[in-house]
Every structure is written in C-alpha cells, then in structure tokens.
C-alpha positions, -999 to 999 in steps of 0.1 A, spaced: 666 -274 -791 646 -302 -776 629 -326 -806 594 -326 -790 586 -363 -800 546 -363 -806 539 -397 -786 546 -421 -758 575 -444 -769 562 -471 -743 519 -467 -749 516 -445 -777 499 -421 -762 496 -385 -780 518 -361 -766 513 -325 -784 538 -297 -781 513 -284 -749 514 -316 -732 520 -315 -693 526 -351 -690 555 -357 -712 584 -368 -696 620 -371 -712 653 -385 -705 686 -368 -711 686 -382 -744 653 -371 -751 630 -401 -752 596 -396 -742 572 -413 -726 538 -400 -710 540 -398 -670 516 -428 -667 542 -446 -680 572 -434 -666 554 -438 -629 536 -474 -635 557 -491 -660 594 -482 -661 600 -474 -625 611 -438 -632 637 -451 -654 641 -448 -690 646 -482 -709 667 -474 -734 695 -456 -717 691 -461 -681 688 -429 -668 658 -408 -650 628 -385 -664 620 -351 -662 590 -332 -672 593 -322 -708 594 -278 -711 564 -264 -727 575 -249 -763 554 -216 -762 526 -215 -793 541 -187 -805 576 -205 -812 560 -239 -827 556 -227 -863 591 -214 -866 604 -245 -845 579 -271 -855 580 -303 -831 589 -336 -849 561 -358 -865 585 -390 -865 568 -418 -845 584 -446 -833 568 -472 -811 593 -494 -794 567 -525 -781 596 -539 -763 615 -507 -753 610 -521 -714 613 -558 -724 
C-alpha cells in the first residue's frame, strides 16, 4: 500500500490524501506537479527515475489506512 506522504519533498507544499497534483516515483517520493514539471525535469532526484500521478485513496479507506504524517523536507534533494 502506497505511504501517501503529506507534502512536497522539493517545496513543501501540502499534499492531502485528495490531492490531484501529487506525483510519485517508483519508490514513492513525492513531490507536487509544479515541481516535478519546473524544477526536476520529470525526474526524481533521489533515485533517478520518472513521476506518475499519485492514485486517490478513496475517503472511505483513509481512516482504516491512514496516510503518513512523517515530513521530511530534503532542501537539497535536487542539489
């Protein structure tokens, strides 16, 4: 099951469970489409590979599969 990180690892940005512009590599970091499209080139930073548009966890699944609340901002992730 996908982690559903709350947040842009590159801006920061707030990224609820709902949010149609969170973007995730194959190893599920997540970074906000702005991002993705004017910073990193379509390419994720910390493992080299592409985006895709994070899935939608349906509100009726979040309580019993919660997303995570662990933010971590990586300032230099595209350094």
């Amino acid at each position: 099951m996908l982690e559903l990180r709350p947040y842009c690892e590159y801006c920061d940005k707030d990224l609820p469970p709902s949010a149609a512009d969170a973007m995730i590599c194959t190893f599920e970091c997540t970074f906000c489409r702005n991002c993705v499209e004017t910073k990193l080139g379509g390419t994720c930073p910390n493992c080299g590979g592409n985006f895709a548009a994070r899935p939608i966890r349906p509100e009726g699944k979040l309580a019993k599969n919660p997303p995570s609340t662990v933010r971590v901002l990586k300032k230099d992730c595209a350094a």
